[in-house]
C-alpha distance (Angstrom), angle and dihedral (degrees) to the residues before:
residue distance angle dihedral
X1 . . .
X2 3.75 . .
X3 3.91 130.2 .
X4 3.83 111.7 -134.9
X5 3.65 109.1 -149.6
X6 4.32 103.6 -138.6
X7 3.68 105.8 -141.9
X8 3.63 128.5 -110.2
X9 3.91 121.9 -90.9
X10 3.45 116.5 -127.3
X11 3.76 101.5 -128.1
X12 3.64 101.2 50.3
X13 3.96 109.2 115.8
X14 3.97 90.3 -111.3
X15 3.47 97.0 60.5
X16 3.53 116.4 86.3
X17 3.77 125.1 -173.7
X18 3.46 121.3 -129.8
X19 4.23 105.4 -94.9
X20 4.14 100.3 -116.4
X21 3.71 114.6 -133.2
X22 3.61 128.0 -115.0
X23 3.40 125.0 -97.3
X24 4.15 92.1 -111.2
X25 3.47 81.4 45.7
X26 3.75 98.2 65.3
X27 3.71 91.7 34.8
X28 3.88 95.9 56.4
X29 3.63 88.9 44.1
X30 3.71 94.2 55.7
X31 3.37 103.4 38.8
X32 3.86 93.9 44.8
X33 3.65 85.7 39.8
X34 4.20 93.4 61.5
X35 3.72 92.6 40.9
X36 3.53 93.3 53.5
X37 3.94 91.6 44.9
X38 3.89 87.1 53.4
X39 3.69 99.7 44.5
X40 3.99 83.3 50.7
X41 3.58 91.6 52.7
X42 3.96 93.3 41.4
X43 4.00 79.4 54.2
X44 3.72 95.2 50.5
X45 3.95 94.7 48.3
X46 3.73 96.0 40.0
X47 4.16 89.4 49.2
X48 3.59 88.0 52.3
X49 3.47 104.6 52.3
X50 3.63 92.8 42.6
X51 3.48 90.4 55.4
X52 3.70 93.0 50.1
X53 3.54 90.3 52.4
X54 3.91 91.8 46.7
X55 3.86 95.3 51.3
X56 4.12 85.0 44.7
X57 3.88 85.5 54.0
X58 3.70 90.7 45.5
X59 4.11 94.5 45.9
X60 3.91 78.4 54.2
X61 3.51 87.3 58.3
X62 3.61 101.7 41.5
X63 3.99 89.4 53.3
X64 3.97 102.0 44.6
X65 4.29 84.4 45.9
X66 4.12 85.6 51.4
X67 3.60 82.5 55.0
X68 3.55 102.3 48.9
X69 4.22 84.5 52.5
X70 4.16 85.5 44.8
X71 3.62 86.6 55.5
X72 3.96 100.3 35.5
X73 3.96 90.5 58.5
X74 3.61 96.8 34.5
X75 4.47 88.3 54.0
X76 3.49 96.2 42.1
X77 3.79 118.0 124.8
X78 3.03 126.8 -138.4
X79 3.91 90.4 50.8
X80 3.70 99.0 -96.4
X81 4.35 113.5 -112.4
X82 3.49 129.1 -164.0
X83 3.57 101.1 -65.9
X84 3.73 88.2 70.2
X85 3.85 102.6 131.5
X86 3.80 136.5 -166.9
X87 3.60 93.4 -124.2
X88 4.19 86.9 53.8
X89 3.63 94.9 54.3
X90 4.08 89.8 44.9
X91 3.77 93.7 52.4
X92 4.13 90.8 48.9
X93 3.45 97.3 50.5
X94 3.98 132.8 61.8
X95 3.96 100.9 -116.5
X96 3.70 131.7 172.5
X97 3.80 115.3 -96.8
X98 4.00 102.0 -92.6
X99 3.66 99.0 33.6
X100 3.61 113.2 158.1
X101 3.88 118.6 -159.9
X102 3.85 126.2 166.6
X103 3.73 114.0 -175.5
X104 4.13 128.8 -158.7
X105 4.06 107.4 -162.5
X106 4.16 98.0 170.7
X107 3.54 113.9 -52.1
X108 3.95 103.1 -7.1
X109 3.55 128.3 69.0
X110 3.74 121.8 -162.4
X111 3.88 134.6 -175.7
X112 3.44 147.1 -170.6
X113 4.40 147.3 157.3
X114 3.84 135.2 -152.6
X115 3.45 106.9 -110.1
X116 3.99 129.8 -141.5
X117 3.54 84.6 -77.2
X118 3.30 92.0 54.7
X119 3.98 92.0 -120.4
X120 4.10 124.1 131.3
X121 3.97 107.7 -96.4
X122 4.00 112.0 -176.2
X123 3.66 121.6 -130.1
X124 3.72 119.7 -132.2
X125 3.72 123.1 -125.1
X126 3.67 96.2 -104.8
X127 3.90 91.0 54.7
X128 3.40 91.1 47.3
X129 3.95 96.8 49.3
X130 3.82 81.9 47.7
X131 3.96 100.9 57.5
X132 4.17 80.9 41.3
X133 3.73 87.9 56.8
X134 3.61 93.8 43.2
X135 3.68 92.9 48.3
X136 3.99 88.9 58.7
X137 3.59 115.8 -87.5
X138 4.09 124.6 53.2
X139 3.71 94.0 -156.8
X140 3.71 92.3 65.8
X141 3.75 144.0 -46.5
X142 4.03 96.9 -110.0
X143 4.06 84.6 79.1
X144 4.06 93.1 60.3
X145 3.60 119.2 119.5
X146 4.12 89.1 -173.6
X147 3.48 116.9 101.7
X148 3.73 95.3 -162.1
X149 3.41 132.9 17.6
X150 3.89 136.1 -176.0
X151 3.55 108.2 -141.5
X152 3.83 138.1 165.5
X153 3.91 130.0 -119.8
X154 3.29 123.8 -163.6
X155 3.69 109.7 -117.4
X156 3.77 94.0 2.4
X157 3.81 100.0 65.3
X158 3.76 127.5 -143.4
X159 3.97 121.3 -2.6
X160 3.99 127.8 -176.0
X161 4.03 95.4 -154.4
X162 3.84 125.0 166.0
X163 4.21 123.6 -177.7
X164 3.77 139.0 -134.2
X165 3.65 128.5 -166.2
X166 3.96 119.4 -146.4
X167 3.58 115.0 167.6
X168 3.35 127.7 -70.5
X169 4.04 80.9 10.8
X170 3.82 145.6 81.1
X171 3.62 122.6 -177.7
X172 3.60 136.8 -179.8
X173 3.58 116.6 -166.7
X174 3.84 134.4 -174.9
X175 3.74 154.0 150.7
X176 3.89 135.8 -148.6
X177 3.25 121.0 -88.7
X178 3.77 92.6 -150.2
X179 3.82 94.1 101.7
X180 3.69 93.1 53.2
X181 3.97 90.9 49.6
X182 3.21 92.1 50.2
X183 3.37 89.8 56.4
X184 3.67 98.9 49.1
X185 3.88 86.2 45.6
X186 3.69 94.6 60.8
X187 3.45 98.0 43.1
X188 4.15 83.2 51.9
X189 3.80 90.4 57.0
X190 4.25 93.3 42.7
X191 3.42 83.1 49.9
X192 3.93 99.2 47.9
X193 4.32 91.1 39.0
X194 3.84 89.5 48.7
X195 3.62 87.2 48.9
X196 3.97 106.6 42.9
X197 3.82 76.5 42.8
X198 3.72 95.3 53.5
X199 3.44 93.4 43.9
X200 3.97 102.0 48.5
X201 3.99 78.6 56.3
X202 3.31 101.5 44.0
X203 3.87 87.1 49.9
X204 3.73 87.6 57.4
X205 3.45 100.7 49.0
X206 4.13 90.9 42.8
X207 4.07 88.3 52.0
X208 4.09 88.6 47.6
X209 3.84 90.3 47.9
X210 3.99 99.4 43.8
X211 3.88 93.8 40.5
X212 4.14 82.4 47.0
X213 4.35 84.2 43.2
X214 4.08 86.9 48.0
X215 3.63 101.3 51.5
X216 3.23 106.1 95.4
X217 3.72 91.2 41.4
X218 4.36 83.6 57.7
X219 4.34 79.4 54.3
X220 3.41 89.5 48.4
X221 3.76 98.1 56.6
X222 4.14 94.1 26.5
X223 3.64 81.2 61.5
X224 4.27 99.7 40.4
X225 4.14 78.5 50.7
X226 4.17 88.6 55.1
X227 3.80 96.8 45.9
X228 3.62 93.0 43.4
X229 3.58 97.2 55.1
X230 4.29 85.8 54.7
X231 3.31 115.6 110.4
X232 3.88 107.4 -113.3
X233 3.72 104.3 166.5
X234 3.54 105.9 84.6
X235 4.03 140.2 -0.4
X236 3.76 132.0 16.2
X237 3.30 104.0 -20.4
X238 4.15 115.5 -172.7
X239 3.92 118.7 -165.4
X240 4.09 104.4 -160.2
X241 3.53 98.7 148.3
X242 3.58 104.7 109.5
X243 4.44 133.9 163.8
X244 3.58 106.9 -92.3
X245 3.73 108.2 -105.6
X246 3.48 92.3 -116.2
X247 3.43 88.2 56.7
X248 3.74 100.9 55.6
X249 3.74 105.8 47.2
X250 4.13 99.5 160.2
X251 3.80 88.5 -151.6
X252 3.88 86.8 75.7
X253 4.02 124.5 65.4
X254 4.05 93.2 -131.7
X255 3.81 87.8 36.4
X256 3.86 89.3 54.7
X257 3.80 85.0 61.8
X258 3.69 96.4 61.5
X259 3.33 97.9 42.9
X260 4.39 87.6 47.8
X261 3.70 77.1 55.7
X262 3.92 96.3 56.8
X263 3.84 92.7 42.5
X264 3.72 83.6 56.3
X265 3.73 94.4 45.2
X266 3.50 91.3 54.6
X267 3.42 99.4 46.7
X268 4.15 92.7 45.5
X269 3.97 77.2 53.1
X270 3.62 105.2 51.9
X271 3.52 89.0 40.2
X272 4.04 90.7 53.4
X273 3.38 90.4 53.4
X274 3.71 98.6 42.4
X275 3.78 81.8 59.2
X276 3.68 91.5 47.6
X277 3.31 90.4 61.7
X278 3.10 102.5 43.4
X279 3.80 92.8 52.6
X280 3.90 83.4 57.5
X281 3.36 92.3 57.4
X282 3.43 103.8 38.7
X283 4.25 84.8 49.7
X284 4.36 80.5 44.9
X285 3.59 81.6 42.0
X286 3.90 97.0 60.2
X287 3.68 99.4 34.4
X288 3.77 91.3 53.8
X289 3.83 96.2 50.3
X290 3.82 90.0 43.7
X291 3.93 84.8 52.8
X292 3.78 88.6 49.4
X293 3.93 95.0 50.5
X294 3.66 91.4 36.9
X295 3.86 95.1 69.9
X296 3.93 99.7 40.3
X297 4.03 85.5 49.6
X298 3.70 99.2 51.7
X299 3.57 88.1 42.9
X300 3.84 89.9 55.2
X301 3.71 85.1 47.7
X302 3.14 99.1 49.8
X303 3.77 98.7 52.6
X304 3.50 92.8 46.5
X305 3.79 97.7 60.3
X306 3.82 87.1 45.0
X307 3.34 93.1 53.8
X308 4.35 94.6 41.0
X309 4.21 79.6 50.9
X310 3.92 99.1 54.6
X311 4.06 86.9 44.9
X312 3.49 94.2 46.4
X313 4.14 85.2 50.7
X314 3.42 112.2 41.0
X315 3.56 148.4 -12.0
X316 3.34 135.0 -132.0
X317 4.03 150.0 69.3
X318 4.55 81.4 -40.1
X319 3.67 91.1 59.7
X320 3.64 93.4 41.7
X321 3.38 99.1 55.6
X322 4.06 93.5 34.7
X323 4.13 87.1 57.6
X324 4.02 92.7 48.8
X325 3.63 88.2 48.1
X326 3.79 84.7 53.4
X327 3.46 92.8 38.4
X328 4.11 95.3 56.0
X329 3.92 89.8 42.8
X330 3.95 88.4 58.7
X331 3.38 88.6 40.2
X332 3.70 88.4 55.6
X333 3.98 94.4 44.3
X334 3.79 92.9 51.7
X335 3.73 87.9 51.4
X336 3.26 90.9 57.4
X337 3.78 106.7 51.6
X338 4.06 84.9 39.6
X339 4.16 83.2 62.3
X340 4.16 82.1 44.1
X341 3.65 94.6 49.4
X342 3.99 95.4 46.3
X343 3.91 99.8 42.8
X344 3.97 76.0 51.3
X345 3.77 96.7 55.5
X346 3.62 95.7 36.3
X347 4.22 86.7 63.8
X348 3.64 87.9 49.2
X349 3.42 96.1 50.8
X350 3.94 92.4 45.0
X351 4.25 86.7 48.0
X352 3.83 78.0 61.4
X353 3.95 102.6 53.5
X354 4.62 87.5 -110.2
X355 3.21 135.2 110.5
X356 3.98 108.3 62.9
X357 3.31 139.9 88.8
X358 3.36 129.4 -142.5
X359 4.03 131.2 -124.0
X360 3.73 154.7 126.2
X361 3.84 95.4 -80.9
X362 3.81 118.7 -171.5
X363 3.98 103.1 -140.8
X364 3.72 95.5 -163.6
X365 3.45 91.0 60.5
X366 3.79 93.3 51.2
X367 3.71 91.2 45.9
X368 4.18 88.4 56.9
X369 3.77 97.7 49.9
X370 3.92 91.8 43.6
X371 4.01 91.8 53.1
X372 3.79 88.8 46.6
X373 3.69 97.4 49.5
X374 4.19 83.0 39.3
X375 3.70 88.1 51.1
X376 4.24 92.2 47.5
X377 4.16 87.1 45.9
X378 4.18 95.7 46.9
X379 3.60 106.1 31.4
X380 3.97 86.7 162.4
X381 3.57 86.7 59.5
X382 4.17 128.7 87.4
X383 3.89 108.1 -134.0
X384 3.37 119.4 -179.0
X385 3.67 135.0 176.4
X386 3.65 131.7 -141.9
X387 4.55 107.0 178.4
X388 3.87 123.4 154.0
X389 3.65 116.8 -108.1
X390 3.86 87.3 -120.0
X391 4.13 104.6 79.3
X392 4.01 105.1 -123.5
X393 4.24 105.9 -140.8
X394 3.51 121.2 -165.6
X395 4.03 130.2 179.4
X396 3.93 113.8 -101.8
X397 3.58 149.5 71.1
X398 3.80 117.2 -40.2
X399 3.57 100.2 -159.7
X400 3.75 92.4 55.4
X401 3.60 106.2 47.1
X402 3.93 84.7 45.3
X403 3.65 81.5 58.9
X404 4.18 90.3 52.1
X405 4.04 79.3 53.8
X406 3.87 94.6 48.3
X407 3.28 90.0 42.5
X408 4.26 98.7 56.5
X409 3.26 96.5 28.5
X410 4.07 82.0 58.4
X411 3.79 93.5 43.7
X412 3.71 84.7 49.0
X413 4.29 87.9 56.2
X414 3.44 101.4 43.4
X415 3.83 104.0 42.1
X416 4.47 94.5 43.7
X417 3.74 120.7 73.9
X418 4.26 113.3 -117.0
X419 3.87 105.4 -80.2
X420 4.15 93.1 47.6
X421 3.34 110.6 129.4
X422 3.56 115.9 -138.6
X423 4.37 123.9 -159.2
X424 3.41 124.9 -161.4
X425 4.04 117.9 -164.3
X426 3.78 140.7 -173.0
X427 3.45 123.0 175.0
X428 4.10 125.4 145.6
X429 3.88 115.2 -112.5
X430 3.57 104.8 -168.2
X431 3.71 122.1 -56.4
X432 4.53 91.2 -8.3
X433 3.64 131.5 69.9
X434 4.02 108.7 -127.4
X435 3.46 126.8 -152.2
X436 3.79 124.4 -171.8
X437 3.70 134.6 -176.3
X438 3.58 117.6 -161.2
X439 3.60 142.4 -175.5
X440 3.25 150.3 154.4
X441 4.02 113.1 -131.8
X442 3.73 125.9 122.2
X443 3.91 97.0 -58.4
X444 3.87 134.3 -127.2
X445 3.32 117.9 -54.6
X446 3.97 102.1 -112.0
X447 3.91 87.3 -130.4
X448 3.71 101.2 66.6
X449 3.96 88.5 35.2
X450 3.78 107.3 107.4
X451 4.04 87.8 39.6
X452 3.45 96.3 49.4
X453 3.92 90.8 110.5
X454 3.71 101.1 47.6
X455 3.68 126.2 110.0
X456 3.92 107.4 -88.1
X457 4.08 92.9 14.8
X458 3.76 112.3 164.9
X459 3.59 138.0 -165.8
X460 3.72 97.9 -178.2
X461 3.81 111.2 1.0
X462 3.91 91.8 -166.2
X463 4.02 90.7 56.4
X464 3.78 85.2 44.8
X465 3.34 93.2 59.5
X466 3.81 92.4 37.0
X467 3.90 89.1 54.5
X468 3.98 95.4 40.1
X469 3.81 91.4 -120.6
X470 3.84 113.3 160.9
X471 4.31 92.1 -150.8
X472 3.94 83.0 -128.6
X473 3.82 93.0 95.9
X474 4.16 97.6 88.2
X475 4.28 89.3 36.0
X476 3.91 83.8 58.3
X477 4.05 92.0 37.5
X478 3.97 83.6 62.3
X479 3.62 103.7 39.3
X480 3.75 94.2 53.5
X481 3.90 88.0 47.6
X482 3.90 94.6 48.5
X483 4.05 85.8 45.6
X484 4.00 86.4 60.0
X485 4.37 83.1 47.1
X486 4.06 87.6 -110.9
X487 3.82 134.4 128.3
X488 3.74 136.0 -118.6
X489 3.73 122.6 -157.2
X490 4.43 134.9 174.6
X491 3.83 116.8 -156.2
X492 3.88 113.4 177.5
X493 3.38 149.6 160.8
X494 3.56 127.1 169.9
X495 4.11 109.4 -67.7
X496 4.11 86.8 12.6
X497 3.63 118.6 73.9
X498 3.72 116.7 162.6
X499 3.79 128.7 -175.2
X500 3.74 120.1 -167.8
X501 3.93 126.8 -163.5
X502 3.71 116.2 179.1
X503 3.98 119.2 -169.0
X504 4.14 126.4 -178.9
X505 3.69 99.7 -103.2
X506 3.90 126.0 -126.9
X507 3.68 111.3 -85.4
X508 4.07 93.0 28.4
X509 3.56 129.0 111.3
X510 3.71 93.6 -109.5
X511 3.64 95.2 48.8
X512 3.73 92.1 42.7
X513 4.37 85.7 52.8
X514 3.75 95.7 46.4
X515 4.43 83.7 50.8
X516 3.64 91.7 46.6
X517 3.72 100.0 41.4
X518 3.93 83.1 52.7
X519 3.68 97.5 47.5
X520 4.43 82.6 57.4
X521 3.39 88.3 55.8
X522 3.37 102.9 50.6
């Protein structure tokens, strides 16, 4: 019966994951890694040769030093006998200090090598039938087919030897290869310092030049870490953390992360605030249309308890006429938010792209009946009328943009004294139809300028109220003209107040788009 062994889970407090390594980490580790790989290699291959061409050097040696023996036995005078030894022909001649010679004349075989002191020590016969063995053939060295040999000697060290047979002579010759080794061995450790060397500094300069590299991706996430720590749920919330220029130089790949990351910050940003504001609005929003209904409903309140009062009272012609007083006052009040309620519905059905029909409407005949019914509203007023004799047409709804019309002109009456004179143009500039209505009353007041087309915008709330004005009238003015892809502007100072509506005109791209677009829908 076998035990299985259940593996451990992850999240139990004894298991610990592995720590992962940085990013510079793994890049110093690679790139040392490889250079130190090929430096070993280049190390390898360049010990190698050398040492091929160091034992070629030393064969050279080997053979012109069995030479110099060759030609010290064959010169010798008086002809040299049997008792011709190694150590004879070592002594005569000028050798290199660890020559090794052993010499067959007939039957014996003799041998001998300078020493470090460059004096003639003999060989005993056991050596010698050792190096013979070593060379390739223990019954004597005349038989090798080897050229050269590395063999050891005991007490001597390494020798690269190689023998020749001239008759009535065999010789084996060699030198240490000690020198040679020693050679190889402190090119080795040059080699390995230089490199170790090479590589600590290289490792330096790679860690200064990725940490450098990295920087801006350390901005990047110091400034991720800021932001995210913001508080985005609720209230004004204000994103200035941003990559340090420096940091986010586009023309690099890391740098074109941080400056990603800005774009994105100011984008998140604009887009809080954009919601911001429109919170406050939609909060102004609620509170001024609760306002608006709040009056017209505890009006209608009002007069119907006063009028349930006098019936419950009295009767007669007093009651009658104090419940149709009643009556015409809630009448008036229901009126009222009805007006509220429909101004309301016609922005939210302009928000959503409804609401208008399209058409070939003649502006300068819209521009006539709105000054006359102007001039009927605000006899006080001056109106004049300045239109080209050529009717401008543009494509869109006629009831609405008589509406934008209504509703300046109307602005223009209830916010001027009696006496103002009020001018409405249209001329064609290019390829749009502009209309302007001018006058020149006291002006807007600069503070309520840039808000003068939002939903509930007032000049003078208490002359709002006075006049039973909504503030809804320039909100709609705009939405209509943005729904026919035009503009609506306000320049004024005090005694200049200008208006500007501009409209694609009929026969222009713009106008001939807003047709087309219509026609698809339909």
């Amino acid at each position: 019966m076998t035990a299985e062994t259940a593996p451990i889970p992850e999240d139990l407090p004894g298991h610990r994951h592995a720590k992962p390594l940085t990013l510079q980490t793994r890049l110093m580790v690679t790139v040392i890694g490889m250079v130190a790989l090929i430096l070993v290699a280049v190390a390898l291959a360049t010990s190698t040769i050398l040492g091929q061409i160091l034992i070629a050097n030393l064969n050279s040696q080997v053979s012109a030093t069995a030479e110099q023996a060759r030609t010290t036995l064959l010169e010798s005078a008086p002809p040299i006998t049997q008792s011709v030894t190694a150590a004879a022909i070592l002594a005569e001649g000028h050798y290199p200090p660890g020559t090794l010679l052993i010499l067959q004349a007939g039957p014996g075989i003799t041998g001998a090598y300078m020493n470090e002191h460059n004096e003639v020590a003999r060989l005993t016969s056991v050596e010698i039938i050792h190096i013979v063995t070593q060379a390739g053939d223990s019954s004597g060295p005349q038989q090798s087919n080897q050229p050269y040999v590395t063999v050891r000697v005991d007490g001597a060290g390494a020798y690269r030897i190689t023998g020749e047979n001239f008759r009535p002579y065999t010789i084996i010759v060699g030198l240490p290869t000690s020198e040679m080794n020693a050679t190889v061995a402190q090119i080795l450790t040059t080699v390995a310092l230089v490199t170790t060397g090479g590589l600590l500094l290289l490792g330096v300069a790679i860690a200064l030049i990725i940490r450098r590299g990295l920087q801006p991706l350390r901005a990047v996430a110091d400034t991720a870490a800021h932001v995210a720590a913001l508080p985005m749920a609720e209230g004004v919330v204000s994103i200035s953390e941003r990559v340090p220029a420096s940091q986010s130089d586009d023309r690099t790949e890391i740098g074109r992360v941080g400056a990603a990351l800005n774009t994105l910050l100011d984008h998140v940003s604009a887009s809080l605030t954009a919601r911001q504001r429109n919170e406050e609005r939609m909060r102004s929003f609620v509170a001024d249309a609760s306002h608006e209904l709040r009056t017209p409903l505890a009006s209608i309140r009002g007069y119907s308890e006063l009028s349930l009062r006098s019936l419950q009272r009295s009767e007669g012609p007093a009651v009658l006429e104090t419940t149709q007083q009643a009556l015409e006052r809630i009448q008036a009040q229901s009126l009222r938010m009805t007006t509220l309620v429909e101004d309301l519905l016609l922005l939210a059905r302009l928000d959503e792209g409804q609401e208008l029909v399209y058409g070939a409407v003649d502006l300068t005949q819209l521009c006539v009946e709105a000054v006359a019914d102007a001039q009927a509203a605000g006899p006080g007023h001056r109106w004049d009328l300045d239109v080209a004799e050529v009717p401008v047409e543009v494509a869109g709804d006629a009831a609405r943009l008589h509406q934008v019309l209504a509703n300046l002109l109307g602005n223009a009456r209830t916010h001027t004294p009696e006496g103002t004179t009020v001018t409405t143009r249209l001329q064609r500039v290019g390829d749009q139809a502009l209309i302007t209505v001018h006058d020149d009353g006291p002006g807007v007041d600069p503070a309520v300028a840039e808000e003068l087309f939002e939903r509930f915008a007032r000049a003078d709330r208490s002359r709002a109220r006075k006049t039973g004005g909504t503030g809804l009238g320039l909100s709609i003015a705009r939405a209509i003209v943005q729904a026919h892809h035009g503009t609506i502007a306000v320049r004024s100072i005090p005694g200049d107040t200008t208006f500007e509506v501009r409209i694609p005109a009929l026969g222009t791209v713009g106008a001939h788009d807003i047709t087309t677009a219509q026609h698809a829908r339909q």
